[in-house]
C-alpha positions in Angstrom: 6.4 -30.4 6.9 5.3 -26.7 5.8 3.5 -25.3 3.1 5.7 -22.9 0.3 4.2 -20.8 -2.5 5.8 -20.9 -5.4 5.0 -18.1 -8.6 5.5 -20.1 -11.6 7.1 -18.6 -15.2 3.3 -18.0 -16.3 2.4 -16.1 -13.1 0.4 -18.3 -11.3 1.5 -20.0 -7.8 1.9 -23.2 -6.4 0.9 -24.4 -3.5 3.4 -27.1 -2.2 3.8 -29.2 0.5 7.8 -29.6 1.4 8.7 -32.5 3.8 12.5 -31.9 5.3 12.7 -34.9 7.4 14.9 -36.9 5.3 16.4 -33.8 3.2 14.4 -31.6 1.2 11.7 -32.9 -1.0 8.0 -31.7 -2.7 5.8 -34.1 -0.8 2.3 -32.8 -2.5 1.3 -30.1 -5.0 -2.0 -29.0 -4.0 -2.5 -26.7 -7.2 -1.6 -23.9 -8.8 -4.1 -20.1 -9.1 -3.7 -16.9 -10.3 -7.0 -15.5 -8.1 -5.5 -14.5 -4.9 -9.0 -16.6 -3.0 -8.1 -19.3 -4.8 -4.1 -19.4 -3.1 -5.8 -19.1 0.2 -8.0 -22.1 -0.8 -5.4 -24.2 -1.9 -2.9 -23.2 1.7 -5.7 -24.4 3.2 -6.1 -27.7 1.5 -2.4 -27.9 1.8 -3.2 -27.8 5.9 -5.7 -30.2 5.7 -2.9 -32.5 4.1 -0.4 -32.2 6.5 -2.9 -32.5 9.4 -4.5 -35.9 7.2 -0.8 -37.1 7.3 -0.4 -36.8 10.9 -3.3 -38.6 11.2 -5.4 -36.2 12.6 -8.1 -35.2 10.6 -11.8 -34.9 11.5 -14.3 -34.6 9.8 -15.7 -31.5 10.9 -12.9 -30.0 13.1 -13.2 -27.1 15.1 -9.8 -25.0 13.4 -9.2 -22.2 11.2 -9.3 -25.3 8.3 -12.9 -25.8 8.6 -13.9 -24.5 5.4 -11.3 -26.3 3.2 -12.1 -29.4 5.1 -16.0 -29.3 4.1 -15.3 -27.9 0.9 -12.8 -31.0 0.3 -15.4 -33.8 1.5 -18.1 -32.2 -0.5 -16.2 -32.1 -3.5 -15.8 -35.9 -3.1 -19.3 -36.7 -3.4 -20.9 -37.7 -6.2 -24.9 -38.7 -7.2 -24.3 -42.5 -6.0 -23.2 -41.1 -2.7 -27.0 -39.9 -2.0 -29.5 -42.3 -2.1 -33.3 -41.9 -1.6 -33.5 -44.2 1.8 -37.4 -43.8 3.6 -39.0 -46.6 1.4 -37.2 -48.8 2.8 -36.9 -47.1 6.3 -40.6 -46.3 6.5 -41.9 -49.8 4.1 -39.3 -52.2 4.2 -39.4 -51.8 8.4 -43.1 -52.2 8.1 -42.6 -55.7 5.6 -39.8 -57.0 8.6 -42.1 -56.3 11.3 -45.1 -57.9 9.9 -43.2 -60.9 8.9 -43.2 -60.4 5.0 -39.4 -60.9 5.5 -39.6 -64.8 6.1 -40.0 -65.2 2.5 -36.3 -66.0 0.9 -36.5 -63.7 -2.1 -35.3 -59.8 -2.0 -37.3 -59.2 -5.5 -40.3 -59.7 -3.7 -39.5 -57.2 -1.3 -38.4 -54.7 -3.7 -41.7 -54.8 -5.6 -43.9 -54.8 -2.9 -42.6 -51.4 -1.2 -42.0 -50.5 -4.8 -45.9 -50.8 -5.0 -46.0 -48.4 -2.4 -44.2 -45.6 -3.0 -44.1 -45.5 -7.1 -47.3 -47.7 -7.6 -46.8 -48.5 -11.7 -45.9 -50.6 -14.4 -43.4 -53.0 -13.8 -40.4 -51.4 -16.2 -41.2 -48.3 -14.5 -40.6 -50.6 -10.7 -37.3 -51.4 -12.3 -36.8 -47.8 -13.0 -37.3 -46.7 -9.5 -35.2 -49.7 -8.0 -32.2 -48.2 -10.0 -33.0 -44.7 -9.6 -33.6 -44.7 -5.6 -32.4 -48.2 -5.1 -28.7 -48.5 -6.9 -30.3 -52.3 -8.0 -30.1 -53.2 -11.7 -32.2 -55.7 -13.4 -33.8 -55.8 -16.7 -37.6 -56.5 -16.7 -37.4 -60.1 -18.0 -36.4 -60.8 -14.7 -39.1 -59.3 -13.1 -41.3 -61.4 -15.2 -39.5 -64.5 -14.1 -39.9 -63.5 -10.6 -43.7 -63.2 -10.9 -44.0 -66.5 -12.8 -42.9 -68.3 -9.8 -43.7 -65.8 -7.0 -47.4 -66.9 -7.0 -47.3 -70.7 -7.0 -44.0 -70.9 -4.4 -44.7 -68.0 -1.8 -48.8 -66.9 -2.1 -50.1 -69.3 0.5 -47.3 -68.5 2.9 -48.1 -64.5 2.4 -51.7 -64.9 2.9 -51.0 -66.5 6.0 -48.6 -64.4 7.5 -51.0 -61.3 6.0 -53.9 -62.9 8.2 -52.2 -63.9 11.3 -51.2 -60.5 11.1 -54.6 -59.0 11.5 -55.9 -62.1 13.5 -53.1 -60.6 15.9 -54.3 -56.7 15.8 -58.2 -57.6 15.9 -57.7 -60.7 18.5 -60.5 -62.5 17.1 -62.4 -63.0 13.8 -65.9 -62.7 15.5 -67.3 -60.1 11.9 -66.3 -60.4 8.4 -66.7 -58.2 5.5 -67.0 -59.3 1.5 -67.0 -57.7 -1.6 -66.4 -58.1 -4.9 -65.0 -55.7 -7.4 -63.9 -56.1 -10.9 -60.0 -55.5 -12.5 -60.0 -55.0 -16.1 -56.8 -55.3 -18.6 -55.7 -53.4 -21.5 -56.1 -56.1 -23.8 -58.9 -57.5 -26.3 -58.4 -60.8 -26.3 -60.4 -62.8 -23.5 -58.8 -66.1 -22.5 -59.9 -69.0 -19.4 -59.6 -66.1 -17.0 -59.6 -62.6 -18.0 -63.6 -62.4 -19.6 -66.1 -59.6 -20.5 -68.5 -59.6 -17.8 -70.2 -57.4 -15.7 -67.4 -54.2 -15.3 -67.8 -52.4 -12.2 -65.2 -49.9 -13.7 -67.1 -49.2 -16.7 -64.7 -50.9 -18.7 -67.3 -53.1 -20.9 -65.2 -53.6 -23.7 -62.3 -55.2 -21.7 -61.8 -58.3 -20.8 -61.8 -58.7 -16.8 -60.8 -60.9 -13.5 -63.6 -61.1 -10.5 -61.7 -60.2 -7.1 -63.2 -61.4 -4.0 -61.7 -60.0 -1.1 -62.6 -60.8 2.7 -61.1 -58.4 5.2 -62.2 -58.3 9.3 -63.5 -55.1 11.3 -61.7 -51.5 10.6 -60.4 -53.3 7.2 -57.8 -55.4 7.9 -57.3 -58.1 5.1 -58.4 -61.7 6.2 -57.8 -62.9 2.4 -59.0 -62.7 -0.9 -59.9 -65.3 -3.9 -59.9 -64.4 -8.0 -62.6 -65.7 -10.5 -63.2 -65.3 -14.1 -64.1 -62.3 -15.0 -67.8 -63.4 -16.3 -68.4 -64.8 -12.5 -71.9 -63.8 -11.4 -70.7 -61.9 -7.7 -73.2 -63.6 -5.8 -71.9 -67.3 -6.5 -68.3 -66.2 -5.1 -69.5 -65.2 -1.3 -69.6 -68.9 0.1 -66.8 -70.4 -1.9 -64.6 -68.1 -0.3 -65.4 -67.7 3.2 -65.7 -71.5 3.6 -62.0 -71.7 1.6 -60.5 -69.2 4.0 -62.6 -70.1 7.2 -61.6 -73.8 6.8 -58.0 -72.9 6.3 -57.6 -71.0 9.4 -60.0 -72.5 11.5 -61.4 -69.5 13.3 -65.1 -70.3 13.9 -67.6 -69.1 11.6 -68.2 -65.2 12.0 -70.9 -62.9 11.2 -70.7 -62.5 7.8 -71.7 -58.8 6.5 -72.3 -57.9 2.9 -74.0 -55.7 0.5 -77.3 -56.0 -1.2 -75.8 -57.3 -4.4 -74.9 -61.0 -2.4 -78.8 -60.9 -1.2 -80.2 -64.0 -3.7 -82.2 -66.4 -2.0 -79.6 -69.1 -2.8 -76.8 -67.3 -0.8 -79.0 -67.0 2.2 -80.2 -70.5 2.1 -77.0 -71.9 1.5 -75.6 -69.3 4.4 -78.5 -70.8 6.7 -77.1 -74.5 5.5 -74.0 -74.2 6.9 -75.4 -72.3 9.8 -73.2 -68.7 9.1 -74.8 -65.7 10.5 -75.2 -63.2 8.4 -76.2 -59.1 8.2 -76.9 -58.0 4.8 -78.5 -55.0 3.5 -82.6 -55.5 2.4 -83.9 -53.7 -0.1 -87.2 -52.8 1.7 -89.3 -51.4 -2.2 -88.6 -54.8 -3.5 -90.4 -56.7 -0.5 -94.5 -58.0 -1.0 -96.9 -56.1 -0.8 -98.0 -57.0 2.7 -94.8 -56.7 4.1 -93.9 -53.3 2.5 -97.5 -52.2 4.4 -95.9 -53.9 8.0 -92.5 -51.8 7.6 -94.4 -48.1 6.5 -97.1 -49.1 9.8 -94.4 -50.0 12.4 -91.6 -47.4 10.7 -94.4 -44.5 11.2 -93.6 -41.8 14.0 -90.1 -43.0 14.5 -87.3 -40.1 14.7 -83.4 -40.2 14.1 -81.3 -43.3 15.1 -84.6 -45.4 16.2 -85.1 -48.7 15.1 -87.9 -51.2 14.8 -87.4 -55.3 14.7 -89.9 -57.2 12.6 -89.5 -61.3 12.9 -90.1 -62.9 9.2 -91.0 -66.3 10.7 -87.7 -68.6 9.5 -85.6 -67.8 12.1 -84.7 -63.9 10.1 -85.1 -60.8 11.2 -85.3 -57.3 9.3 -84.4 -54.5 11.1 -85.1 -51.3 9.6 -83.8 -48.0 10.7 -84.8 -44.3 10.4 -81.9 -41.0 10.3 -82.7 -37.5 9.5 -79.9 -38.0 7.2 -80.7 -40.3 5.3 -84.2 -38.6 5.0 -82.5 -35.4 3.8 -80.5 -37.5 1.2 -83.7 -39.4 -0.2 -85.4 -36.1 0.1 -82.5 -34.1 -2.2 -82.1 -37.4 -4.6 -85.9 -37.6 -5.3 -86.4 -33.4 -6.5 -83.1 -33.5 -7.8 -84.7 -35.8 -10.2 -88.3 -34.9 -10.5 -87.0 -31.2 -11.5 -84.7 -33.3 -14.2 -88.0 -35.3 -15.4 -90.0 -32.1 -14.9 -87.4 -30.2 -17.6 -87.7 -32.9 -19.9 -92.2 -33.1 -19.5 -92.4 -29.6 -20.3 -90.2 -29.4 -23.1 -92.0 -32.7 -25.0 -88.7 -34.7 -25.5 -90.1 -37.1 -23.3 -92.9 -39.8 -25.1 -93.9 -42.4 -24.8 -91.2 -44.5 -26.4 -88.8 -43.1 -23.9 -90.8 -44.6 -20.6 -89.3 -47.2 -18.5 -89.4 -47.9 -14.5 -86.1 -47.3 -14.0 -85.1 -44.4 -12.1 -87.5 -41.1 -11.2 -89.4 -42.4 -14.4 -91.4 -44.7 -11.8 -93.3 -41.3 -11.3 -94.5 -40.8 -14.5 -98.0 -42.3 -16.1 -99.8 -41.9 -19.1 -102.8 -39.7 -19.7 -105.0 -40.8 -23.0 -102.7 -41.9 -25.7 -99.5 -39.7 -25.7 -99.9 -37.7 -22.7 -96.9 -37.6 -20.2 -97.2 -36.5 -16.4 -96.1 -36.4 -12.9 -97.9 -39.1 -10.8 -98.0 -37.0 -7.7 -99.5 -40.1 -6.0 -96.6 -42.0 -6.3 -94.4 -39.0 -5.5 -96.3 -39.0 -2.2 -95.6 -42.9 -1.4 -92.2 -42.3 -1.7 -92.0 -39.7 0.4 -93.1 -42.0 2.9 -89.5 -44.3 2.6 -87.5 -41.5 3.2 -85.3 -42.1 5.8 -85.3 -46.0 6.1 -82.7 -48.6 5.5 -83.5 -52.0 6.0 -81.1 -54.9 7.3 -82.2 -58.7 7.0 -80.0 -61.2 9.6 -79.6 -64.7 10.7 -78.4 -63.5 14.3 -79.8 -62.7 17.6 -77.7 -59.6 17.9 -79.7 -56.7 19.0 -80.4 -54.1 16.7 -78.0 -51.3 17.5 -75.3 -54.2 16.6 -76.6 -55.3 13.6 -76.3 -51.4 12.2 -73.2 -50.9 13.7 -71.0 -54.1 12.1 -73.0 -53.1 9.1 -72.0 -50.1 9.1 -68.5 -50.7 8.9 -69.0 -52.3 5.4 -67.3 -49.0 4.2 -64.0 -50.7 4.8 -64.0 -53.1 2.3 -65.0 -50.3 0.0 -62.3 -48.5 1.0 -59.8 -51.4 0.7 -60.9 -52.0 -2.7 -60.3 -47.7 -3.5 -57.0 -48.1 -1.9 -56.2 -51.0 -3.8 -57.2 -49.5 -7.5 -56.0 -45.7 -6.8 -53.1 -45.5 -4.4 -51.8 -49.4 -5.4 -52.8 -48.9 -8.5 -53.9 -52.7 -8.9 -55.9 -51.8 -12.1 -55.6 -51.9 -15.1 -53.4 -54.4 -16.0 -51.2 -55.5 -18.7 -50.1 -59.1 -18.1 -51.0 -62.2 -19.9 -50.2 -65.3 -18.2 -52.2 -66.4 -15.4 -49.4 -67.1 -12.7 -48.3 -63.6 -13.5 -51.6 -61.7 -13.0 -52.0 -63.7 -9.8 -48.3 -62.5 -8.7 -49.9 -59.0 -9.4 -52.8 -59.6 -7.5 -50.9 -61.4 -4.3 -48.2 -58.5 -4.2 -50.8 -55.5 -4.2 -52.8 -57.4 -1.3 -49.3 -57.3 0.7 -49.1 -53.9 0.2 -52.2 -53.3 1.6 -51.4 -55.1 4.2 -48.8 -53.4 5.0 -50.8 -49.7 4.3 -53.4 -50.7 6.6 -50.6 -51.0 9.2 -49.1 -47.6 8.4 -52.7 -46.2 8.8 -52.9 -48.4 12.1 -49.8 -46.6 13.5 -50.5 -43.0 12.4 -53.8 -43.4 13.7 -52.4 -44.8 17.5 -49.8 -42.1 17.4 -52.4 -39.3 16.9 -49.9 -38.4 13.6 -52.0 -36.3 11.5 -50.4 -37.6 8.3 -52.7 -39.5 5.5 -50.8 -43.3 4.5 -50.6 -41.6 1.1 -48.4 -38.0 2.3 -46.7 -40.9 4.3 -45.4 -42.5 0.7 -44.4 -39.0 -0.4 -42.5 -38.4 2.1 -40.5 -41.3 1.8 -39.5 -39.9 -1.3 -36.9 -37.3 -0.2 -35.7 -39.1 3.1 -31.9 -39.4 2.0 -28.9 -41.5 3.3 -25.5 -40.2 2.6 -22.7 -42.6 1.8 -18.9 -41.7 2.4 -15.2 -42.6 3.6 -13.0 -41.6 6.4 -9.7 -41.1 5.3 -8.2 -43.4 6.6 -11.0 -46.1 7.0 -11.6 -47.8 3.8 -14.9 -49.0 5.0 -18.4 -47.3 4.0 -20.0 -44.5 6.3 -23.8 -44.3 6.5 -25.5 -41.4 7.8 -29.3 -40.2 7.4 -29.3 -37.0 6.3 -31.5 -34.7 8.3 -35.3 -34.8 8.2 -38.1 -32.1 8.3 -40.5 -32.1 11.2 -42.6 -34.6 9.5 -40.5 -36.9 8.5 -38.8 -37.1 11.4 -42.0 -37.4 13.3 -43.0 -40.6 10.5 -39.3 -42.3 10.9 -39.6 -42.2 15.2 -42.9 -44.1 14.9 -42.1 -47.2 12.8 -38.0 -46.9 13.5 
């Protein structure tokens, strides 16, 4: 075989490639060009031919044809031979590893790392699947999906989820609980979704309650959903004894904020003999008490600690930090300058006073007069500094702070959940489908908290969030061998930090 040029009756030339093995014949006509480049183009496409036909080609040879050979297999790709590839690389690895993947349905998969990477509305998830995925569905399957995913697969995720942590913590000895509130878009209140209480400000729209338990550094244990008129404090029992029972793992110290301290809860918590550390509020404590805690609190300096018995088997420990002091110290002028404004320019009477806030240090001279009561300004000078924690335990003090101190976790869970999950707000109706909501953005923390686990035991400077962006733009690049008919993968190459992400979890 040989390649002939040919100048056709309009001027141009053909490139032609003659076989004369069995006579004389035109085997291929590569093209035709006026542009002399363009000749020298098509001779060496017309190379590449006769070298594809002698089955020798390569990819990325070494010869003189190496630019018509690239410029050939790049002219064969199209848009569905690049595909976005690190959510699944970077997620779906993360889903497998934790054991997500026992569960027999794809969909579930798709949405959950979905959740990760392009946390929003469910037409937008089936956006993404198509766009990054190649997968085409049409949202009323989605909703289908959720109105079974719930009742078939939730207990089996919550277990795996747990088991999970149970493994990275090696025991439940401390849990963490909190409550938050997740409002909808929607007006209409029904047997779940009420107007309560909206810890997102959202009084106006009907709500569900969120209970969520998770174990030291944040790692989800599990997590219950109430109506969204549920008082917080009634929910802290119900669902530690629910999840407690189910996994049989002892009964831990249970930690939680001052908003679960009613005497109910720490009756019934003493009941069923669960310790406990929760945060006091020391200003609302008697009289006589309040004296006890400024006496034995006097003279103490940063990080010291004083332990004063209350007689039925708790203790309140209350700590001082120059910190602390400095933030009580900036709160309280902050204010008393705002009160002081608002004195001197008479906008504030009488009608207007209230004990709520820095108004506690105002009092009333003859009728109409309003002042500063620098005597209480001086008592509360005297708090600065303290925090007070009431327990069950005999755990000395320095671990009573500590594990209470790490109630910043479940805070942070429940930030992670509403920003980078994006759990709230939501626009479903049916119950099974805003509990399919709920159950997949607690899997994908799950499966965050690992991805923070990992960066953090690698020493990889990289947030869980950049982690998500990145996934973005890792590509996979799909193509043929000439003479394979079968489909060639290959992971187009990283940047430093991708790279550095995909050698951790791959």
């Amino acid at each position: 075989m040989f390649i002939r040029k040919k100048r056709n009756r309009s001027g141009s030339i053909s490139v032609q490639v003659i076989d004369k093995s069995n006579g004389y014949r035109v085997l291929e006509t590569i093209g035709s060009a006026h542009d002399p480049q363009e000749v020298q183009r098509l001779m060496e496409l017309g190379e590449l031919f006769i070298t594809r036909h002698h089955g020798q080609y390569s990819l990325f040879p070494e010869n003189h044809h190496d630019r018509a050979v690239i410029a050939d297999f790049v002219k064969h790709l199209g848009n569905a031979s690049i595909r976005t590839m690190g959510p699944e690389l970077i997620f779906g690895r993360l889903f497998d590893v934790i054991g997500f993947d026992v569960i027999p349905e794809p969909l579930f998969r798709d949405i959950v790392v979905a959740r990760l990477v392009y946390p929003t509305s469910k037409l937008k998830t089936i956006d993404y699947l198509y766009r990054y995925q190649g997968k085409t569905m049409n949202v009323q399957e989605v909703y289908r999906f959720l109105d079974r995913l719930n009742e078939c697969y939730a207990e089996q995720a919550k277990q795996i989820a747990y088991h999970h942590s149970r493994k990275i913590l090696k025991q439940i000895s401390v849990v963490f609980y909190d409550m938050t509130s997740l409002y909808f878009e929607a007006e209409d209140e029904d047997d779940l979704r009420k107007i309560g209480f909206s810890k997102d400000g959202k009084f106006q729209n009907p709500q569900i309650m969120l209970g969520l338990l998770v174990g030291e550094n944040g790692y989800p244990i599990g997590y219950d959903i109430f109506e969204g008129n549920t008082f917080e404090g009634k929910t802290l029992l119900p669902v530690l004894q629910q999840i407690q029972e189910k996994y049989s793992f002892g009964k831990p110290v249970v930690v939680a904020d001052a908003a679960m301290l009613s005497q109910d809860n720490l009756d019934a918590l003493d009941r069923e003999k669960y310790p406990f550390i929760v945060a006091a509020r020391l200003r609302n404590e008697t009289e006589a008490m309040q004296k006890v805690i400024l006496q034995r609190c006097t003279g103490l300096s940063n990080g010291q600690s004083v332990v004063i018995e209350q007689g039925d088997g708790h203790r309140l420990i209350v700590a001082y930090s120059d910190k602390r002091a400095r933030k009580d110290q900036h709160n309280r002028e902050s204010g008393l300058q705002r009160l002081k404004k608002r004195v001197g320019s008479g906008r504030l009477v009488k009608e207007h006073l209230n004990n709520r806030g820095y108004n506690k240090f105002l009092k009333l001279t003859g009728e109409v007069t309003v002042e500063i009561d620098e005597e209480k300004v001086e008592q509360s000078v005297r708090w600065d500094g303290l925090k007070g924690y009431l327990t069950n335990t005999a755990l000395s003090a320095e671990t009573v702070i500590k594990n209470y101190g790490q109630l910043w976790h479940i805070e942070k869970a429940f930030r992670i959940s509403k920003t980078d999950l994006r759990i709230r707000p939501m626009y479903h109706r049916r119950r099974r489908r805003i509990e399919s909501h709920v159950l997949v953005a607690f899997v994908a923390y799950t499966i965050y908290k690992e991805l923070e686990r990992r960066l953090a035991e690698g020493k990889i400077s990289i947030s869980p969030q950049r982690a998500a962006e990145l996934t973005q733009t890792m590509y996979e690049m799909i193509f043929r061998y000439p003479d394979d008919p079968e489909d060639q993968r290959m992971l187009l190459q990283m940047d430093p930090a991708q790279q550095q992400l995909y050698n951790l979890i791959c």
